[in-house]
LOLUMDREN-289266 format. One record per residue (C-alpha): x, y, z; residue in three letters; residue number from 1. Coordinates in steps of 0.1 Angstrom, whole numbers, plus 5000, padded with zeros to 4 digits. Layout:
<nodes>
@px: X	py: Y	pz: Z	code: Ala	pos: NUM
...
</nodes>
This chain:
<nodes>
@px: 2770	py: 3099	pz: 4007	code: Unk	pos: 1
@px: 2798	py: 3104	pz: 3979	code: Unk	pos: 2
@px: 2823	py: 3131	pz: 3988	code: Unk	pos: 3
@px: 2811	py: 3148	pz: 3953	code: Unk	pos: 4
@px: 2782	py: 3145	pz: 3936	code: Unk	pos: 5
@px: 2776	py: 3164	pz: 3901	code: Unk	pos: 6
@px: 2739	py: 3165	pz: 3891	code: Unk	pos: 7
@px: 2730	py: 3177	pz: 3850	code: Unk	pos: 8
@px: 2765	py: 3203	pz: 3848	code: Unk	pos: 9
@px: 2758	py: 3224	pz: 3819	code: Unk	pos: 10
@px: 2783	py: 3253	pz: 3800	code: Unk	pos: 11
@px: 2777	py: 3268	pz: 3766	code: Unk	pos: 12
@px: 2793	py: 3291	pz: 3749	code: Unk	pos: 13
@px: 2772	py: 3303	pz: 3722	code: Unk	pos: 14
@px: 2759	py: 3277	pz: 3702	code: Unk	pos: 15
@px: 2792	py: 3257	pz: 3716	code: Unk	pos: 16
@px: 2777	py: 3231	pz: 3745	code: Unk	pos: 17
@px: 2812	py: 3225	pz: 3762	code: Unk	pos: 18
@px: 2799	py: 3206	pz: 3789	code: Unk	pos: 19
@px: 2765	py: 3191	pz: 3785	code: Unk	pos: 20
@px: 2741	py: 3175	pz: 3817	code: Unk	pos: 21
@px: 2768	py: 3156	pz: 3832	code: Unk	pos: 22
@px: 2758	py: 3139	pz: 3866	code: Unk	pos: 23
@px: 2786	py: 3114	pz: 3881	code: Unk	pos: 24
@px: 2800	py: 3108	pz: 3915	code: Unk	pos: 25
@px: 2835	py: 3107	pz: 3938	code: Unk	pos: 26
@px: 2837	py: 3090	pz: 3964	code: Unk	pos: 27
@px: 2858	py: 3093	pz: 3993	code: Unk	pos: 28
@px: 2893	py: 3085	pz: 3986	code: Unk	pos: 29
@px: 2887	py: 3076	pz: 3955	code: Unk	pos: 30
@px: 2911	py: 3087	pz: 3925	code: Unk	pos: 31
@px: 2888	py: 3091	pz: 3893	code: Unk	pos: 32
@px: 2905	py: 3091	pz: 3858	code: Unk	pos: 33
@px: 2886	py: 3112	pz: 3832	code: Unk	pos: 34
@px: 2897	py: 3108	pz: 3794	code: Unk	pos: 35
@px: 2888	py: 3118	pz: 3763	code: Unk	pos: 36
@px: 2896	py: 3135	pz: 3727	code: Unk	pos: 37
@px: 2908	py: 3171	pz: 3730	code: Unk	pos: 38
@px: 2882	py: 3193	pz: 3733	code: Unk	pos: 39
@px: 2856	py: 3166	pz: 3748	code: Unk	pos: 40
@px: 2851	py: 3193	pz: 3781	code: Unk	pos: 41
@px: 2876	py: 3179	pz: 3807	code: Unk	pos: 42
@px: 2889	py: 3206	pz: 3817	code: Unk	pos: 43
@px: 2862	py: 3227	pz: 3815	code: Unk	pos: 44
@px: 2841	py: 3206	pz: 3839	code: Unk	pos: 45
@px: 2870	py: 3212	pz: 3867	code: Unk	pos: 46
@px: 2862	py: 3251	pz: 3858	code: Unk	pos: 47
@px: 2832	py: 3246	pz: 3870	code: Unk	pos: 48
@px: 2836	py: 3224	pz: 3898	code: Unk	pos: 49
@px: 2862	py: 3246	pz: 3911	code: Unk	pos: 50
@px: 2846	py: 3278	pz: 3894	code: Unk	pos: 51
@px: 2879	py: 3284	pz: 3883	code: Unk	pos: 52
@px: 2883	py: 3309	pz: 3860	code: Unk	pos: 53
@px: 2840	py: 3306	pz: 3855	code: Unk	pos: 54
@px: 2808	py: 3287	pz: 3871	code: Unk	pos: 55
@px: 2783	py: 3264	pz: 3849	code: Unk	pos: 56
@px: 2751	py: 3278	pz: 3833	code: Unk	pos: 57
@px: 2731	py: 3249	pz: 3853	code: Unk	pos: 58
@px: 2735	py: 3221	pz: 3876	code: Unk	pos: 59
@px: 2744	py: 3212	pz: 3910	code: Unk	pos: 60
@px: 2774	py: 3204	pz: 3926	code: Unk	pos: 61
@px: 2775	py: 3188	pz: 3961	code: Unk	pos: 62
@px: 2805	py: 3188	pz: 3981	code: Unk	pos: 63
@px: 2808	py: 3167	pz: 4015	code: Unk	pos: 64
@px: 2771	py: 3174	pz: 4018	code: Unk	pos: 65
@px: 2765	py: 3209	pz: 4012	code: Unk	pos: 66
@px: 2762	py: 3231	pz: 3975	code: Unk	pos: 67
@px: 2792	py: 3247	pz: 3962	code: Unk	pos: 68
@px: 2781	py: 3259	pz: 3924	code: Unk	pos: 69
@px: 2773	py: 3294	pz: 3933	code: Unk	pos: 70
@px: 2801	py: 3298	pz: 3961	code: Unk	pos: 71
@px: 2829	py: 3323	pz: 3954	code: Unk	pos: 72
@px: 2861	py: 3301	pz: 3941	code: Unk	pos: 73
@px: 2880	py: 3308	pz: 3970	code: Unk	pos: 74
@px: 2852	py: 3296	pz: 3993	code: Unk	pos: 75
@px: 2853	py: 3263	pz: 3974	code: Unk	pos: 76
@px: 2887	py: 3258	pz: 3975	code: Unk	pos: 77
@px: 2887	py: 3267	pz: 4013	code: Unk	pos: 78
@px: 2863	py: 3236	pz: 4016	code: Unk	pos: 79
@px: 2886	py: 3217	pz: 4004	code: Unk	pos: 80
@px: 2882	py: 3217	pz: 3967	code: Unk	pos: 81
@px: 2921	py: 3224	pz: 3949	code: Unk	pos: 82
@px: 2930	py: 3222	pz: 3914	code: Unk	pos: 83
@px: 2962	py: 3222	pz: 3890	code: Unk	pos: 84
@px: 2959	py: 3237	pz: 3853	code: Unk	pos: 85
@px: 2974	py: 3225	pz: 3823	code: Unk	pos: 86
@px: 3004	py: 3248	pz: 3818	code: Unk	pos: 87
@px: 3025	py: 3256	pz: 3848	code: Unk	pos: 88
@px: 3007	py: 3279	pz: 3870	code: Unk	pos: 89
@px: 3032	py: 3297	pz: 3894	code: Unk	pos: 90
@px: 3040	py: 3330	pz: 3904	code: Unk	pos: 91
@px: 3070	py: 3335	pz: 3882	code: Unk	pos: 92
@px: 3081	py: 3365	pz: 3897	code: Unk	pos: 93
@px: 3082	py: 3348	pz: 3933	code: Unk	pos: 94
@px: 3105	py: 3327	pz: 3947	code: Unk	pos: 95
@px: 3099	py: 3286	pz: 3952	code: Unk	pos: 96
@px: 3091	py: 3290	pz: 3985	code: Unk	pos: 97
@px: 3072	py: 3324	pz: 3984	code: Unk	pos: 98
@px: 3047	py: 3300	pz: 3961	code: Unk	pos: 99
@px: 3039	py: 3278	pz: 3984	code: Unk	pos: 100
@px: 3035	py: 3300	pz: 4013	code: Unk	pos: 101
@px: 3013	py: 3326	pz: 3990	code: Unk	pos: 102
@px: 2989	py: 3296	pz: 3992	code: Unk	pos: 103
@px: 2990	py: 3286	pz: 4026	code: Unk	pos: 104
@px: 2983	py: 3323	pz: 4041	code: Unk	pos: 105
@px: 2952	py: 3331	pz: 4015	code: Unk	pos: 106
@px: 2936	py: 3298	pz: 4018	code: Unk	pos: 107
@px: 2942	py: 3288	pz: 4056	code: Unk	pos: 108
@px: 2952	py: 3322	pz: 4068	code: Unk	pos: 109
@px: 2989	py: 3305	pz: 4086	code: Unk	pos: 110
@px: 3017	py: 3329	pz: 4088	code: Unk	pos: 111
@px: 3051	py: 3331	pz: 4097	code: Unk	pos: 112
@px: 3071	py: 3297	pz: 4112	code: Unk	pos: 113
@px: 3038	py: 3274	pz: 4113	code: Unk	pos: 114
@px: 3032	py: 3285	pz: 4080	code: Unk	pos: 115
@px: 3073	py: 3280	pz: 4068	code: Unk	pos: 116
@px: 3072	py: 3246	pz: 4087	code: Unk	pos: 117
@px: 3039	py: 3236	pz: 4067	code: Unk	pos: 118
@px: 3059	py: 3250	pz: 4035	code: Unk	pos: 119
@px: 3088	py: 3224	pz: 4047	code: Unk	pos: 120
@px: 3063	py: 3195	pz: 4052	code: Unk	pos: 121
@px: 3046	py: 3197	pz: 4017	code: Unk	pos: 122
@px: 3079	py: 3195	pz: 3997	code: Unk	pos: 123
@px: 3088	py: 3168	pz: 4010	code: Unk	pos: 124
@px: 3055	py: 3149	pz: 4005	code: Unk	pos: 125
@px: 3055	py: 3159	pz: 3970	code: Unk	pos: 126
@px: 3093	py: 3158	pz: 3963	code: Unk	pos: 127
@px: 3099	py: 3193	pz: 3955	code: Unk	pos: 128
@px: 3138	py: 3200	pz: 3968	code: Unk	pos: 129
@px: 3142	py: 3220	pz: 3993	code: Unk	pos: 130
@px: 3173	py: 3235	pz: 3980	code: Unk	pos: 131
@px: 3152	py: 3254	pz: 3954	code: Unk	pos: 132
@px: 3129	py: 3273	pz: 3979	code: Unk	pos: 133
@px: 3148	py: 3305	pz: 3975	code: Unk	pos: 134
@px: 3154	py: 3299	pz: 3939	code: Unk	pos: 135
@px: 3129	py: 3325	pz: 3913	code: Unk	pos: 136
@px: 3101	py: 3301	pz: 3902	code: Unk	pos: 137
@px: 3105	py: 3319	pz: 3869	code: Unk	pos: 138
@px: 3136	py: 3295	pz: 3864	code: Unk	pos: 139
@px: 3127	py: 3262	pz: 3875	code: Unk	pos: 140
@px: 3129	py: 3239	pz: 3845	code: Unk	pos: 141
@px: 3093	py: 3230	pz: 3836	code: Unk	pos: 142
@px: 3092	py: 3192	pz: 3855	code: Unk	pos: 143
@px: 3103	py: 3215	pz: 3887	code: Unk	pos: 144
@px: 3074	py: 3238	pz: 3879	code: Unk	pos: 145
@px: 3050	py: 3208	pz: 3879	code: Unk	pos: 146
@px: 3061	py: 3202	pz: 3912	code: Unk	pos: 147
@px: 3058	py: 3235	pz: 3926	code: Unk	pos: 148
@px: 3026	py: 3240	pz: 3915	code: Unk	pos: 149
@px: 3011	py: 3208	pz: 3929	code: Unk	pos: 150
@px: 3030	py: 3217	pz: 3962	code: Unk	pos: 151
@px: 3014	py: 3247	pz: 3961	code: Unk	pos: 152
@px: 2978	py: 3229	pz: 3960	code: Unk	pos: 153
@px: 2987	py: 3205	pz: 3985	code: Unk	pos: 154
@px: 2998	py: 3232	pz: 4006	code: Unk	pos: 155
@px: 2955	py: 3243	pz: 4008	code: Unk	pos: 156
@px: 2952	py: 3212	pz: 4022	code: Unk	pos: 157
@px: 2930	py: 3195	pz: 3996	code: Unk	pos: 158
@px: 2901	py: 3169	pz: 4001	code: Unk	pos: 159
@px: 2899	py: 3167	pz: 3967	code: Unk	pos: 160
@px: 2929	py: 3176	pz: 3945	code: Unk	pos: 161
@px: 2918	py: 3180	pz: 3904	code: Unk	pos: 162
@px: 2948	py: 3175	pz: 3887	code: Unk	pos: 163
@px: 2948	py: 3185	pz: 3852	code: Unk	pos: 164
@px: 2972	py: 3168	pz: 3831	code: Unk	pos: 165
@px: 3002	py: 3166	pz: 3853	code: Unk	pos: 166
@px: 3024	py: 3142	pz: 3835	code: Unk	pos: 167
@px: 3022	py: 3166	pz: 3798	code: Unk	pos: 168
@px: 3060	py: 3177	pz: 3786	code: Unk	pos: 169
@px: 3072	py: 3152	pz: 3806	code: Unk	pos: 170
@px: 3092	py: 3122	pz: 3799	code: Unk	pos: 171
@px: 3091	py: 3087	pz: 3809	code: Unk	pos: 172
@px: 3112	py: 3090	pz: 3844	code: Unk	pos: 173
@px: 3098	py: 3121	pz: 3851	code: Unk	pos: 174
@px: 3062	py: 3107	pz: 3845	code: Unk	pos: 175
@px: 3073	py: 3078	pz: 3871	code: Unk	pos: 176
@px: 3072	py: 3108	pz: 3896	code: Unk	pos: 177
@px: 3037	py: 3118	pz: 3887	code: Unk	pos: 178
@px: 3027	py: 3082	pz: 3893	code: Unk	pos: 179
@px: 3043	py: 3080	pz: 3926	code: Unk	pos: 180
@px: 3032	py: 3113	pz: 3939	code: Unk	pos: 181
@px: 2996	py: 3109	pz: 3931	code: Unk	pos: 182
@px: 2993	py: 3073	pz: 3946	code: Unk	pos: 183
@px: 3014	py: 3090	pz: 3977	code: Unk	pos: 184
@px: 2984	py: 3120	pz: 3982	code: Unk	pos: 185
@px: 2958	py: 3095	pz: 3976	code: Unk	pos: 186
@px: 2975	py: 3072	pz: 4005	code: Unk	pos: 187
@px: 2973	py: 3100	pz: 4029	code: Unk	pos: 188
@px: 2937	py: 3103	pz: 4021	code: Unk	pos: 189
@px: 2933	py: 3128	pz: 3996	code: Unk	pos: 190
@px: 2906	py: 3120	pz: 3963	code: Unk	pos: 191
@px: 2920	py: 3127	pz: 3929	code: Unk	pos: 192
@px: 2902	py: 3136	pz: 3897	code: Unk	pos: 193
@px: 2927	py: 3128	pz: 3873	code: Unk	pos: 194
@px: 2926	py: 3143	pz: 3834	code: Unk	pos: 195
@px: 2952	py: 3128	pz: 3817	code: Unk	pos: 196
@px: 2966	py: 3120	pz: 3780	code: Unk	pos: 197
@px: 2992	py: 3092	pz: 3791	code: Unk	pos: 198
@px: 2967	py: 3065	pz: 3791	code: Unk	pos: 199
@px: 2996	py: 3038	pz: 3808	code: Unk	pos: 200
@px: 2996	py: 3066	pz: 3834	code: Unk	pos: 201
@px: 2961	py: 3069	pz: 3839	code: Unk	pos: 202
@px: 2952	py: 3033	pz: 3839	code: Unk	pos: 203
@px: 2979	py: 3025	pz: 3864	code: Unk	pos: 204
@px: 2966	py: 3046	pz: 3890	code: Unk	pos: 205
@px: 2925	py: 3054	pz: 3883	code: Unk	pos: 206
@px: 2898	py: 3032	pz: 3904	code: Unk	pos: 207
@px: 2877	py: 3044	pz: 3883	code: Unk	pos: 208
@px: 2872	py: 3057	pz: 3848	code: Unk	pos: 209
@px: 2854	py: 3082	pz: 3829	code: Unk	pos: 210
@px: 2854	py: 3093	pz: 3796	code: Unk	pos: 211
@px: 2842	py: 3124	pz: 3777	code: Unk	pos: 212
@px: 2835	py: 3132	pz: 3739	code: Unk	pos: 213
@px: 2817	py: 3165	pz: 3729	code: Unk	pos: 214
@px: 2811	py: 3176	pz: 3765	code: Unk	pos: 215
@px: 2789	py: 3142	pz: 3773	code: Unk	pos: 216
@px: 2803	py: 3114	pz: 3792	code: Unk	pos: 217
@px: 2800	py: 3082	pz: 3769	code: Unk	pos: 218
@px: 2816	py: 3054	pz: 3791	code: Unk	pos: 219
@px: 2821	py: 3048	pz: 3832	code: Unk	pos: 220
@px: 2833	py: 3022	pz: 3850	code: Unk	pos: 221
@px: 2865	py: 2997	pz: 3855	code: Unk	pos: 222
@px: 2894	py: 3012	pz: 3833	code: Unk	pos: 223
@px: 2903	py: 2978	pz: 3817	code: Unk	pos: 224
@px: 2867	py: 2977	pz: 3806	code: Unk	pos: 225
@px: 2860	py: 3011	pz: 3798	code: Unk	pos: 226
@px: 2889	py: 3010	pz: 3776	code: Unk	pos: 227
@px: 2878	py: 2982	pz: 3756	code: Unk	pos: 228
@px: 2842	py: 2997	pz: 3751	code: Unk	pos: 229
@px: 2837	py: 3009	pz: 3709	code: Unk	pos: 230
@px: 2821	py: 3038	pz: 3716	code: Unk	pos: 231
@px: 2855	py: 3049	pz: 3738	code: Unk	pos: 232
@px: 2879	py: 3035	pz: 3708	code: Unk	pos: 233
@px: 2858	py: 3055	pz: 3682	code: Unk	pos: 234
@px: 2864	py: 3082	pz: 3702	code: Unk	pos: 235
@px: 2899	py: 3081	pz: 3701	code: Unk	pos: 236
@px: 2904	py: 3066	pz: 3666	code: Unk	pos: 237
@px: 2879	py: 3085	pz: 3649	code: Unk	pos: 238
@px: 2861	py: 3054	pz: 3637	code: Unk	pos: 239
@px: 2824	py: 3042	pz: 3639	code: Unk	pos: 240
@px: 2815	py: 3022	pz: 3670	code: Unk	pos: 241
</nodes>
């Protein structure tokens, strides 16, 4: 049994069909890159796996044996399902550390020391400095932000982590630290969905690709090969396969 399995996910909106039948698996331990044109449903899909910010319109989504699509988001994420967004969602007006322990009490109910000592242990498995824990989030340089907010997904104790383009804004050494980190999460056991624009970054780490164009997957498989497929380069390049 795959640790997810996504059976015919549909969302419109209107006449719009952002995501459209999609039915693909994840297996344990697995780190799946997903790719595509902007606007080919990516991120959409991880709203409705996570059913964060909205669920789909049909479908069925299986998680370590048991349906998720019409749980409550927080349920799913308590199960183990954790996402990243795009731009750099943090509690601005909290401190570094105030982040990270926001998540830890709401989605596994730890307070106090245990909860401080977890805090401790997930910045130093992603990298965040310690030295900024007391520091307002609302001025940590955007790579810092990046690292908060995965810290702060980490910090639910993820058995699948969707990261949504975590290397974006970055530049080439800071990207090296996405790499790292995501290979370092996947080590301790964690499965990654990966959207990501920096194709050397996604090729480098991904087991397994999948790419998306007008909410419909149109290639899955080994990245090297996927990559070479011409329905995948007309994607990109805007030319007929």
């Amino acid at each position: 049994m795959a640790l997810l399995e996504v059976r015919n996910l549909t969302k419109a909106f209107g006449a719009l069909v952002a995501v459209n039948g999609l039915s693909f698996d994840v297996e344990d331990g697995e780190i799946l890159g997903i790719a595509g044109p902007n606007g080919s449903g990516k991120s959409t899909l991880f709203n409705l796996i996570s059913r964060i910010p909205f669920g789909a319109d049909a479908g069925v989504v299986t998680f370590r044996g048991r349906r998720v699509e019409h749980l409550a988001d927080n349920r799913i994420t308590r199960l183990g399902i954790v996402r990243t967004f795009q731009r750099e969602a943090v509690f601005q007006s909290l401190s570094c550390i105030d982040n990270i322990l926001v998540a830890i009490e709401q989605t596994l109910g730890i307070r106090g020391r245990e909860a401080e000592r977890l805090a401790d242990e997930v910045s130093d498995i992603v990298g965040f400095p310690r030295n900024f824990h007391n520091m307002p989030a609302a001025t940590m340089p955007v790579f810092y932000q990046k690292q908060l907010m995965i810290a702060t997904a980490v910090a639910q104790n993820p058995k699948l982590l969707l990261l949504d383009e975590p290397a974006s804004s970055l530049v080439e050494h800071e990207i090296d630290w996405v790499r790292e980190t995501i290979l370092r999460l996947n080590g301790r056991g964690i499965a990654i969905m990966l959207i990501e624009h920096v194709l050397p970054l996604l090729m480098s780490v991904s087991s397994r690709l999948l790419v998306m164009e007008q909410g419909n997957i149109i290639a899955e498989g080994d990245p090297a090969e996927v990559t070479r497929d011409p329905a995948v380069i007309a994607a990109y390049l805007g030319q007929p396969a």
